[in-house]
Biopython code that builds the backbone (N, CA, C, O; Angstrom):
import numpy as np
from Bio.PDB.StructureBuilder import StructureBuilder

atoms = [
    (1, "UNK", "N", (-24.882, 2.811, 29.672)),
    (1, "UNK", "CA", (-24.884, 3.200, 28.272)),
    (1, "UNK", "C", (-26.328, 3.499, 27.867)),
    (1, "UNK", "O", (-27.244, 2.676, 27.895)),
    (2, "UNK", "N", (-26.410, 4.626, 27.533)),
    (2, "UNK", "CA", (-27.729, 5.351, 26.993)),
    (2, "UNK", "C", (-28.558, 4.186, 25.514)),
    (2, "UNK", "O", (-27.775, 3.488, 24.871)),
    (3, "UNK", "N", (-29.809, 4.143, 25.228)),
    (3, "UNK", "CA", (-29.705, 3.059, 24.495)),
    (3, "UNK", "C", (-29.547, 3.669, 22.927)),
    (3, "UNK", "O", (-29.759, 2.765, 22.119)),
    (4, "UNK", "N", (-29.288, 4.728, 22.394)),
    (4, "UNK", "CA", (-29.126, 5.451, 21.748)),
    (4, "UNK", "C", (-27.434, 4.869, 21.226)),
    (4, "UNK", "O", (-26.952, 4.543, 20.142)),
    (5, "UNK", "N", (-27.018, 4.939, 22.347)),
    (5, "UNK", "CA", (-25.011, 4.532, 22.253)),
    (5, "UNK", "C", (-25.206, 3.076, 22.214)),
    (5, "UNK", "O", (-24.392, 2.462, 21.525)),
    (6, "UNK", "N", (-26.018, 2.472, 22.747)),
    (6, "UNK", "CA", (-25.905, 1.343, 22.475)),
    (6, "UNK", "C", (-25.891, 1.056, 21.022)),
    (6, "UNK", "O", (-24.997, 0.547, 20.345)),
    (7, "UNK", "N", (-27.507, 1.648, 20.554)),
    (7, "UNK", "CA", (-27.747, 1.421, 18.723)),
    (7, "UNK", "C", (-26.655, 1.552, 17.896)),
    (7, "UNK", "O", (-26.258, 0.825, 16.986)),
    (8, "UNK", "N", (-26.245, 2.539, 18.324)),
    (8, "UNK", "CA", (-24.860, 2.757, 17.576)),
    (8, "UNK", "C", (-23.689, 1.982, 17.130)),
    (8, "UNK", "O", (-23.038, 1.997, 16.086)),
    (9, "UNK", "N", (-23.605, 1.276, 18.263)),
    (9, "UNK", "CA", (-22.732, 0.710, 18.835)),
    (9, "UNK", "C", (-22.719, -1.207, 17.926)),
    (9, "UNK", "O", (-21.875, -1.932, 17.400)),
    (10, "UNK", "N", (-24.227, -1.261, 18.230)),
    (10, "UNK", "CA", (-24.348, -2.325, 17.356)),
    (10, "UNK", "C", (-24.444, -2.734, 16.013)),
    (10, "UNK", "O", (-24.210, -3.789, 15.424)),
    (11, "UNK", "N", (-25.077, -0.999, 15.502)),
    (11, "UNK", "CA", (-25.318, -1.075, 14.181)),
    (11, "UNK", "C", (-23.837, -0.813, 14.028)),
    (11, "UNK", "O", (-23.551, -1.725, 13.251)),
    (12, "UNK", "N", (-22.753, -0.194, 14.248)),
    (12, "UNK", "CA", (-21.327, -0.073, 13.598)),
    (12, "UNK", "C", (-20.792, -1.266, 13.705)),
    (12, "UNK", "O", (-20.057, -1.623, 12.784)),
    (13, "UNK", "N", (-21.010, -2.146, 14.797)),
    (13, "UNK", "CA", (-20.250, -3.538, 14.300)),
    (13, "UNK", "C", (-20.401, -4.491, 13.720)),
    (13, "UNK", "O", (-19.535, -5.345, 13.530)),
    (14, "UNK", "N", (-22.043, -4.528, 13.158)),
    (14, "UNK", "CA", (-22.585, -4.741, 12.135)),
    (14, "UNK", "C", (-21.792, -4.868, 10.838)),
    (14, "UNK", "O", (-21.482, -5.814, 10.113)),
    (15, "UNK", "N", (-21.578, -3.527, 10.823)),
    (15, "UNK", "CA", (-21.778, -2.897, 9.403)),
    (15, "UNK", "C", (-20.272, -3.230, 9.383)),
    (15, "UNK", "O", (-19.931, -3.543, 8.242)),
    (16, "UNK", "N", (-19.047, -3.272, 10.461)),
    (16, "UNK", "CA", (-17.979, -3.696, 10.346)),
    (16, "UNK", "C", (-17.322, -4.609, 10.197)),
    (16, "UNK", "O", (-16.147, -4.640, 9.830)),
    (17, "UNK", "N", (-18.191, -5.682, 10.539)),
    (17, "UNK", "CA", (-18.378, -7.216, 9.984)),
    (17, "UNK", "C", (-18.896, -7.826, 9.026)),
    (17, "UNK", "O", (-18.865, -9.025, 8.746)),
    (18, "UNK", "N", (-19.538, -6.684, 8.355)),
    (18, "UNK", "CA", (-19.980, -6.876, 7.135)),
    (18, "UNK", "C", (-19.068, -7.282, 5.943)),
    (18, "UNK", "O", (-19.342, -7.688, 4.814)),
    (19, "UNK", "N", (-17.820, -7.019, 6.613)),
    (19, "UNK", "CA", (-16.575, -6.862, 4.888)),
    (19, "UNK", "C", (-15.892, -7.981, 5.275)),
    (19, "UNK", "O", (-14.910, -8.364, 4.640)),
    (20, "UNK", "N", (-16.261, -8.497, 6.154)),
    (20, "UNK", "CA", (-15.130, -10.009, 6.815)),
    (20, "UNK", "C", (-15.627, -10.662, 5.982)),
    (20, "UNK", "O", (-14.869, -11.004, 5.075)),
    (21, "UNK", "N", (-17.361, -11.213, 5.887)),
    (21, "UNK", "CA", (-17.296, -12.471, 4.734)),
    (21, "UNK", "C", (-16.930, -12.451, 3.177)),
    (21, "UNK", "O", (-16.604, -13.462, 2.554)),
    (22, "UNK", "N", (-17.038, -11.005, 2.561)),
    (22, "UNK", "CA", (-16.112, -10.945, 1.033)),
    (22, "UNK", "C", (-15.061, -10.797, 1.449)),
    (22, "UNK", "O", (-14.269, -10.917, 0.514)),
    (23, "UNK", "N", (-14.741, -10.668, 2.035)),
    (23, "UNK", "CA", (-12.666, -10.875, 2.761)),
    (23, "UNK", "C", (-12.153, -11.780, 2.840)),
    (23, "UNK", "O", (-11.068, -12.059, 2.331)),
    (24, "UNK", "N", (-13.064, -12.667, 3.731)),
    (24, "UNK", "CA", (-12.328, -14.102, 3.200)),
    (24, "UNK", "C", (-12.670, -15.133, 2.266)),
    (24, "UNK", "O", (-11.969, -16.054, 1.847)),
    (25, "UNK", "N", (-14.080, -14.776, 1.958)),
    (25, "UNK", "CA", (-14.276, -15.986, 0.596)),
    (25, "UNK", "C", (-13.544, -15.506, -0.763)),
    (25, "UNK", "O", (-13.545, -16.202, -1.778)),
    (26, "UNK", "N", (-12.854, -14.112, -0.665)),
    (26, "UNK", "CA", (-11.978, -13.772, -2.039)),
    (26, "UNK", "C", (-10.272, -14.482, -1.325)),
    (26, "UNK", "O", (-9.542, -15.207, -2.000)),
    (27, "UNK", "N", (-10.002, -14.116, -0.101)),
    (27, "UNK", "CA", (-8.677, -14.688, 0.531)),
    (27, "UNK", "C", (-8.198, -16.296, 0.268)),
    (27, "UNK", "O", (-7.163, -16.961, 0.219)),
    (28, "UNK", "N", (-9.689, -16.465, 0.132)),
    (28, "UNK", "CA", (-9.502, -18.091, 0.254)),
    (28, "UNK", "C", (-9.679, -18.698, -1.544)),
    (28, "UNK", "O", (-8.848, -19.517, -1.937)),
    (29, "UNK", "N", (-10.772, -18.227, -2.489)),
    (29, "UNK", "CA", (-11.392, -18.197, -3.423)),
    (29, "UNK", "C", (-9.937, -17.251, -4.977)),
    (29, "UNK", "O", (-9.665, -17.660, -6.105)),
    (30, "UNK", "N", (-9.556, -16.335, -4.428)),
    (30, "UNK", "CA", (-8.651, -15.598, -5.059)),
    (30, "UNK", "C", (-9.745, -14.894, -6.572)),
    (30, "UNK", "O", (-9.444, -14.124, -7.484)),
    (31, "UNK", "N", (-11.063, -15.622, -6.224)),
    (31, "UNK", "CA", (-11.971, -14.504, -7.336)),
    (31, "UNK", "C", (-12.273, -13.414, -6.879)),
    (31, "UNK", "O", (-12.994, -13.063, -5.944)),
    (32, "UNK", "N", (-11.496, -12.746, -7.816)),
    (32, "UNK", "CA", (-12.538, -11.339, -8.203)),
    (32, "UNK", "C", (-12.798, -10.806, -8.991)),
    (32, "UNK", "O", (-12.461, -9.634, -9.161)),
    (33, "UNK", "N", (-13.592, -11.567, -9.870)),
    (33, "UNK", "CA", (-14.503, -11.526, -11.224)),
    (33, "UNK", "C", (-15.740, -10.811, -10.805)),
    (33, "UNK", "O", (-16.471, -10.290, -11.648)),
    (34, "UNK", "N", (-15.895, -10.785, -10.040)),
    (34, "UNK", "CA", (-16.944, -10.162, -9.444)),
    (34, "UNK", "C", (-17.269, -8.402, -8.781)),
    (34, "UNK", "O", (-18.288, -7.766, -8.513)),
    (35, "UNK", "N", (-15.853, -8.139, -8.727)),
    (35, "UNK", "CA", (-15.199, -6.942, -7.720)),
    (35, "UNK", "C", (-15.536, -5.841, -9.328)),
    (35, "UNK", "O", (-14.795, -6.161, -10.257)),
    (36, "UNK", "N", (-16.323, -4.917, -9.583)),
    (36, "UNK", "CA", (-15.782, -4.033, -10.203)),
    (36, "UNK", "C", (-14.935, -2.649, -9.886)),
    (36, "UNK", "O", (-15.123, -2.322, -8.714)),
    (37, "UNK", "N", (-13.945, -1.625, -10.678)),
    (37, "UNK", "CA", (-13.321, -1.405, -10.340)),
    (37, "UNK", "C", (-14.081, -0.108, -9.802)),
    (37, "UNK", "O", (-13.614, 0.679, -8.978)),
    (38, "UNK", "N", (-14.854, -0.057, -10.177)),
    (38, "UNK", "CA", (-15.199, 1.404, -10.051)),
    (38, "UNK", "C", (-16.341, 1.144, -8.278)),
    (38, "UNK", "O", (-16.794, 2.094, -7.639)),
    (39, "UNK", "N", (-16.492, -0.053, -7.970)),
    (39, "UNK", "CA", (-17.331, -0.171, -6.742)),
    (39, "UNK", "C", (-16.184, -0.127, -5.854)),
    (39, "UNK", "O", (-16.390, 0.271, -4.708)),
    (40, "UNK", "N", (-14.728, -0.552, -6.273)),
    (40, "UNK", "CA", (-13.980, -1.005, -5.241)),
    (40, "UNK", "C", (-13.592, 0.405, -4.638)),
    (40, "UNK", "O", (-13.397, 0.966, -3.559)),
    (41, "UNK", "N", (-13.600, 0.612, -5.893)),
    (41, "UNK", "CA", (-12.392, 2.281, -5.556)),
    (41, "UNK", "C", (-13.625, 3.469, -5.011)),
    (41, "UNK", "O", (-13.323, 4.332, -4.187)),
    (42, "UNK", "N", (-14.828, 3.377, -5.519)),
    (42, "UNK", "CA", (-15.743, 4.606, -4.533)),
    (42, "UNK", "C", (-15.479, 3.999, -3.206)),
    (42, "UNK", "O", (-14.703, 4.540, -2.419)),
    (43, "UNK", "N", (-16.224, 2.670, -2.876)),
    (43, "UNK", "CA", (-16.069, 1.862, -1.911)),
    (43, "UNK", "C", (-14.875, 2.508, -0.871)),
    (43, "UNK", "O", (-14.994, 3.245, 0.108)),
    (44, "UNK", "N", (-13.707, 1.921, -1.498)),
    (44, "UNK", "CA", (-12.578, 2.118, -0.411)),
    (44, "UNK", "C", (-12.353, 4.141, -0.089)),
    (44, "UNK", "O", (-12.361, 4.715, 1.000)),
    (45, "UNK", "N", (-12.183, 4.733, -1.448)),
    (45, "UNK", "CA", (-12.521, 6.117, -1.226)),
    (45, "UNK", "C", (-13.270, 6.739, -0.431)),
    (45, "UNK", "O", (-12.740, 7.625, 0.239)),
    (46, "UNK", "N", (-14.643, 6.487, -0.267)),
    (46, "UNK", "CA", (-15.914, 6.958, 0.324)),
    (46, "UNK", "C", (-15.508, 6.615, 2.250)),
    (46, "UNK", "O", (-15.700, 7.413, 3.168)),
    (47, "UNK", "N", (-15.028, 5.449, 2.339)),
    (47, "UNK", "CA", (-14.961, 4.965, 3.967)),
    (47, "UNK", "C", (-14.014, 5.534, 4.379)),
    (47, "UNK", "O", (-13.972, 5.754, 5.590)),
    (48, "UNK", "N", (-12.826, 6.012, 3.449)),
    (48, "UNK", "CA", (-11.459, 6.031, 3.706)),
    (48, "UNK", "C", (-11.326, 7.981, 4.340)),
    (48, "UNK", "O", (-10.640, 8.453, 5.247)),
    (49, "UNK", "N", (-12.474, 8.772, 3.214)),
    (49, "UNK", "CA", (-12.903, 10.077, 3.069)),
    (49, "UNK", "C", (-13.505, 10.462, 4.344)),
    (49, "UNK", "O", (-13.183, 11.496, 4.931)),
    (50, "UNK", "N", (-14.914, 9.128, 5.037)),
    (50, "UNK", "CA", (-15.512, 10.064, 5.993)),
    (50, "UNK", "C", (-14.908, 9.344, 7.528)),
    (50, "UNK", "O", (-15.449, 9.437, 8.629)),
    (51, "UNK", "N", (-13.512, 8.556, 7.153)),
    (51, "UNK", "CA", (-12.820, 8.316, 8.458)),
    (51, "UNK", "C", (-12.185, 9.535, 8.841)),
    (51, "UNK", "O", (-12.218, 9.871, 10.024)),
    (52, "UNK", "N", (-11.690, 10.140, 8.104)),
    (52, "UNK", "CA", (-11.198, 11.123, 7.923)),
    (52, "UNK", "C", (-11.826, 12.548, 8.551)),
    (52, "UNK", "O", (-11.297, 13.429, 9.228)),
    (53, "UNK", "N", (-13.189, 12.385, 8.028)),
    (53, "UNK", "CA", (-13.961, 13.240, 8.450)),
    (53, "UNK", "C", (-14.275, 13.349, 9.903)),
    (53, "UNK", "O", (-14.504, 14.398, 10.505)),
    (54, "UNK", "N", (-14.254, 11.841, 10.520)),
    (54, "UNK", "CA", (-14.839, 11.571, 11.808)),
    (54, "UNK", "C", (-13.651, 11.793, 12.832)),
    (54, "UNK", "O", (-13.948, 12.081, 13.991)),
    (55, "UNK", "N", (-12.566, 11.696, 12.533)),
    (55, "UNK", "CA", (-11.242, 11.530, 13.297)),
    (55, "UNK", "C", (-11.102, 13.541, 13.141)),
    (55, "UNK", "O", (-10.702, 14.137, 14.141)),
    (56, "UNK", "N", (-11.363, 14.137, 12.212)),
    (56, "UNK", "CA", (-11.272, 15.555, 12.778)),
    (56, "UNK", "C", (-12.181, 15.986, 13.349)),
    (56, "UNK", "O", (-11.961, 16.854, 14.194)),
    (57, "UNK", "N", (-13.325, 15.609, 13.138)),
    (57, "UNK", "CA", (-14.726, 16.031, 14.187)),
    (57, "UNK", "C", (-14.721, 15.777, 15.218)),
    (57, "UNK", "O", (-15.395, 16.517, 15.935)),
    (58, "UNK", "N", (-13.799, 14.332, 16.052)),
    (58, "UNK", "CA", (-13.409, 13.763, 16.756)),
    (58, "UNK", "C", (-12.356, 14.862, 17.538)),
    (58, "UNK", "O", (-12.604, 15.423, 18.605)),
    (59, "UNK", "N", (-11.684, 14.946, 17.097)),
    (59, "UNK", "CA", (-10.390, 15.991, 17.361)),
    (59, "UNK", "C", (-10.507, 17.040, 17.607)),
    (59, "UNK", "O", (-9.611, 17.556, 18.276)),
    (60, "UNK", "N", (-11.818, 17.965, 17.130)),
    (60, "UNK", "CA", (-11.658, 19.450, 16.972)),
    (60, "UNK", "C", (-13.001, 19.228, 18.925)),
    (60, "UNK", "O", (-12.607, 19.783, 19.950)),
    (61, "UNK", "N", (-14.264, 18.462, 18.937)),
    (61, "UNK", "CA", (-15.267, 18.535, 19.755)),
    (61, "UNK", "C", (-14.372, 18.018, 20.899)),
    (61, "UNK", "O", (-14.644, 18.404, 22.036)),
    (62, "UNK", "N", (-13.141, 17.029, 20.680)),
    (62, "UNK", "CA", (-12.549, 16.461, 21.960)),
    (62, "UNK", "C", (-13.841, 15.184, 22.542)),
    (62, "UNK", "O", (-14.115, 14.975, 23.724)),
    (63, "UNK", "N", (-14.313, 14.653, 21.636)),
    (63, "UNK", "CA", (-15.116, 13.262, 21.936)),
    (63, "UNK", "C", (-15.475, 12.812, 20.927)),
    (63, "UNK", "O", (-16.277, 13.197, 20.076)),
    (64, "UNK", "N", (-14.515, 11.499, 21.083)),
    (64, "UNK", "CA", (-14.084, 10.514, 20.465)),
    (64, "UNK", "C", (-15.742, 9.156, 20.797)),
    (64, "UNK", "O", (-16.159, 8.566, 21.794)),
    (65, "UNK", "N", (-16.256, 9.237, 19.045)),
    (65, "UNK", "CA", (-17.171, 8.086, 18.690)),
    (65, "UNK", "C", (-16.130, 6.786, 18.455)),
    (65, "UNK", "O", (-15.470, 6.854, 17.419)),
    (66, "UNK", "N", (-15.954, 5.820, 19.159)),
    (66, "UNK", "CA", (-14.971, 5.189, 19.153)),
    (66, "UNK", "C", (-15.655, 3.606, 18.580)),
    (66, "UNK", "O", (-14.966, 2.594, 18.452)),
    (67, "UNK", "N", (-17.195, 3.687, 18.276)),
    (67, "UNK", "CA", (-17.514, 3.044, 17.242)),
    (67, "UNK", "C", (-17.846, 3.283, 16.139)),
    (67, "UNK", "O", (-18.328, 2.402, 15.427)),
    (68, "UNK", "N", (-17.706, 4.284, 15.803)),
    (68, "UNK", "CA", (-17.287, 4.691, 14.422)),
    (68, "UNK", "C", (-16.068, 4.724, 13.739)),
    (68, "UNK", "O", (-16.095, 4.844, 12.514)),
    (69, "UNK", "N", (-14.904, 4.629, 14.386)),
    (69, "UNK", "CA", (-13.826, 4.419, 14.273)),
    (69, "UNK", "C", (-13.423, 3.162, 14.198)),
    (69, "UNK", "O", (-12.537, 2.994, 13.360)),
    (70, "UNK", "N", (-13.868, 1.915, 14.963)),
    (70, "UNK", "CA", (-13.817, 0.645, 14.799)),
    (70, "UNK", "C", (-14.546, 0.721, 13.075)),
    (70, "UNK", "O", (-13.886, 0.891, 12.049)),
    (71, "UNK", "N", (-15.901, 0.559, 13.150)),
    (71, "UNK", "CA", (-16.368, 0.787, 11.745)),
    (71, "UNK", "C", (-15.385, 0.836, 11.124)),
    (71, "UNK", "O", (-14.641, -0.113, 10.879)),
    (72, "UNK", "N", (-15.270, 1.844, 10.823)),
    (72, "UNK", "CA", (-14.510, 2.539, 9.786)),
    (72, "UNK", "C", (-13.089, 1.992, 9.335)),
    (72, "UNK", "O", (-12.620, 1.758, 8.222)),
    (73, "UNK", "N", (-12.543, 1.867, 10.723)),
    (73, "UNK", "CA", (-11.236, 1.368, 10.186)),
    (73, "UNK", "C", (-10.866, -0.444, 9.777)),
    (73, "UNK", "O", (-9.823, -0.917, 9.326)),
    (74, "UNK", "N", (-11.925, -1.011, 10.077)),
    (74, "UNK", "CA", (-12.656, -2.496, 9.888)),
    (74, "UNK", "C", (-12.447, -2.391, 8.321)),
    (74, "UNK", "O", (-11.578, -2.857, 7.584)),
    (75, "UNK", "N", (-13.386, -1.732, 8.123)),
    (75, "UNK", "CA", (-13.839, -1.239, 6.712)),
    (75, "UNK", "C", (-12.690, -0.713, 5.714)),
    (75, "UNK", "O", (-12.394, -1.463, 4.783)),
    (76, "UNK", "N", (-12.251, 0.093, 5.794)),
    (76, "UNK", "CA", (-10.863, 0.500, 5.543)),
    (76, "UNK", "C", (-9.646, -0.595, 5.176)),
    (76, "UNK", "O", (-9.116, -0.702, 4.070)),
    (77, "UNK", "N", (-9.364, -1.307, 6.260)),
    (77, "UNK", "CA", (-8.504, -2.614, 6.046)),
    (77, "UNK", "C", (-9.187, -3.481, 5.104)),
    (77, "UNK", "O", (-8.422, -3.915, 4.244)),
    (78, "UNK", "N", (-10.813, -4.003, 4.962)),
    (78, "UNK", "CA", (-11.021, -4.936, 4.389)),
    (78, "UNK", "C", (-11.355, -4.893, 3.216)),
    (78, "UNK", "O", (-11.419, -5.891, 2.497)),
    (79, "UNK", "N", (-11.753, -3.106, 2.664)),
    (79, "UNK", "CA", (-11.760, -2.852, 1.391)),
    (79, "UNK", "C", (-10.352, -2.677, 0.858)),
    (79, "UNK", "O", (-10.299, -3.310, -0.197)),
    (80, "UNK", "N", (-9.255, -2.133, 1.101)),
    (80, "UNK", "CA", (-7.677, -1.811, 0.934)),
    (80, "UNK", "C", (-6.946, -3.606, 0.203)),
    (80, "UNK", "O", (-6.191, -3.985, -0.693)),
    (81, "UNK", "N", (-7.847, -4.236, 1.377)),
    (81, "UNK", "CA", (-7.084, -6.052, 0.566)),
    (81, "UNK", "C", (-8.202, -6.048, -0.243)),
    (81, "UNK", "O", (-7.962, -6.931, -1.067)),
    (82, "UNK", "N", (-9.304, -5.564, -0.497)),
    (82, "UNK", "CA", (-9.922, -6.095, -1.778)),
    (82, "UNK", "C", (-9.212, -5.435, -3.331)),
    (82, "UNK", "O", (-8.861, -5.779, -4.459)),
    (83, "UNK", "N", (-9.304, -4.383, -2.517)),
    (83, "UNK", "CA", (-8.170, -3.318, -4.010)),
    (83, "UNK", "C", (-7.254, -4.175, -4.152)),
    (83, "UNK", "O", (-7.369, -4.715, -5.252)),
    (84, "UNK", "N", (-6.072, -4.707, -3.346)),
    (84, "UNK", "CA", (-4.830, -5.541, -3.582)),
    (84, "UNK", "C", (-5.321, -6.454, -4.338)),
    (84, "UNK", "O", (-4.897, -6.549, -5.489)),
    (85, "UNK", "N", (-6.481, -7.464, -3.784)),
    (85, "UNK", "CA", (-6.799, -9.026, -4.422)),
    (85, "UNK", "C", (-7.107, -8.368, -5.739)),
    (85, "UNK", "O", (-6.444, -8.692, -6.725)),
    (86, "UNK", "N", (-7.931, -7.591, -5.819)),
    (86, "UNK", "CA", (-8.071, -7.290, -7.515)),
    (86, "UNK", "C", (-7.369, -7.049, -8.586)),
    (86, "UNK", "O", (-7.609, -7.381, -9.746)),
    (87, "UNK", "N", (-6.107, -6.201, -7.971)),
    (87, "UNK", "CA", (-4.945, -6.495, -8.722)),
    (87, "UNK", "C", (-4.067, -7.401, -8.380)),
    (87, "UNK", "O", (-3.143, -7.253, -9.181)),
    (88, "UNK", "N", (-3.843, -8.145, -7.753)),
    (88, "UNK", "CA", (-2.911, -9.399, -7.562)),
    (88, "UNK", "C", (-3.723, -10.229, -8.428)),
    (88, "UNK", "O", (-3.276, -10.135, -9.571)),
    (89, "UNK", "N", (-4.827, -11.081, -8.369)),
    (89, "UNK", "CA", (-5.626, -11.973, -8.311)),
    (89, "UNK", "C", (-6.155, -12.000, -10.116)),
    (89, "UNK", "O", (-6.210, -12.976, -10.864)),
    (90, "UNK", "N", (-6.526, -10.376, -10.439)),
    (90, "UNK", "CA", (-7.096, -10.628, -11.855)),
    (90, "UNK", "C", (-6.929, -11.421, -12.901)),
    (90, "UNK", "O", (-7.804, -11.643, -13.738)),
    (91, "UNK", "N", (-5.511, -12.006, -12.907)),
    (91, "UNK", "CA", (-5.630, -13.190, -14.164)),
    (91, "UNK", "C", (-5.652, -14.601, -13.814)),
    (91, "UNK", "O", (-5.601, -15.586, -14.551)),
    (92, "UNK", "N", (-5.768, -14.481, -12.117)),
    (92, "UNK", "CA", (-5.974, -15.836, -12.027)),
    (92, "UNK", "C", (-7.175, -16.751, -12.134)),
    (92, "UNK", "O", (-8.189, -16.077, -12.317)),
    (93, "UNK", "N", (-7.405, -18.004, -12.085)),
    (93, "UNK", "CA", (-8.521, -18.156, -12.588)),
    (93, "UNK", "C", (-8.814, -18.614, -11.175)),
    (93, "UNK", "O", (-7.920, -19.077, -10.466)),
    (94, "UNK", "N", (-10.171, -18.475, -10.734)),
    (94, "UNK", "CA", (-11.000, -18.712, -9.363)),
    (94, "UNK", "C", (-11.024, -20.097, -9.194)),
    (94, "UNK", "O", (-11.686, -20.812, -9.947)),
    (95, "UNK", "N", (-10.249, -20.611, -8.119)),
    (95, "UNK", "CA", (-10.246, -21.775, -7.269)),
    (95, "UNK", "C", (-11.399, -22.354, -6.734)),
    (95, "UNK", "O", (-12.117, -21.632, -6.042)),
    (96, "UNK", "N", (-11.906, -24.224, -7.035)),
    (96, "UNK", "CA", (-13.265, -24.036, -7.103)),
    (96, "UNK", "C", (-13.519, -24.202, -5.415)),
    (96, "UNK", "O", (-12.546, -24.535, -4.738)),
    (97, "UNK", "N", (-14.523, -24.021, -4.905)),
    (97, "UNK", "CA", (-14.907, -23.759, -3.213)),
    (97, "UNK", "C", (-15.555, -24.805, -3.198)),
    (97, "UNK", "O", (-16.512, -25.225, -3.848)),
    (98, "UNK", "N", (-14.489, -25.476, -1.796)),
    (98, "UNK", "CA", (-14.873, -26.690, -1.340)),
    (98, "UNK", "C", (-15.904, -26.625, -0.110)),
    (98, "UNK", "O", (-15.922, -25.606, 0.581)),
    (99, "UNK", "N", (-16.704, -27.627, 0.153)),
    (99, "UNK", "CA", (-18.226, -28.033, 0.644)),
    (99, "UNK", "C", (-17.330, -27.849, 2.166)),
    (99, "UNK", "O", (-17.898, -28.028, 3.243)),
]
sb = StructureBuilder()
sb.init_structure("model")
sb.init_model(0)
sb.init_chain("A")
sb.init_seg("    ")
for serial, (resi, resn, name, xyz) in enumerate(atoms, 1):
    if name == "N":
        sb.init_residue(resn, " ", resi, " ")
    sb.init_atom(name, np.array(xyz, "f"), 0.0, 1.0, " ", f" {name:<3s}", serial, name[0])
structure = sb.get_structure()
């Protein structure tokens, strides 16, 4: 692996693990007093838009970035339950977080 694919490689799973810890401290927490609507929805829009983008660029060159696709679709799932928790969750009141 070229170290170029490597960078890549690390910075996308990075960045794809990035949405696991607000994923589960809202899963567990049920706050999202914090979530506004308009971050959630560019948020999930914006990842959801250039998966999209990457899966036909993917398709049309016939080589598949297949960590960008992890990314992405990481990302995708963990913003999609934040949209849900925000509307499930909004009138509940935030459960306090134990030590």
């Amino acid at each position: 692996m070229e170290f170029f694919e490597g960078l890549g490689w690390i910075g996308n799973i990075v960045l794809s693990i990035g949405v696991i810890p607000q994923v589960w401290k809202t899963w567990r927490s049920h706050d999202v007093s914090s979530f506004s609507w308009s971050f959630l929805l560019m948020w999930c829009s914006g990842v959801f838009m250039v998966f999209i983008y990457i899966v036909h660029d993917n398709i049309v060159d016939k080589s598949f970035q297949w960590s960008l696709w992890l990314n992405y679709l990481v990302n995708i799932l963990g913003t999609t339950y934040l949209v849900f928790a925000k509307i499930k969750y909004r009138k509940l009141k935030p459960k306090a977080e134990s030590l």
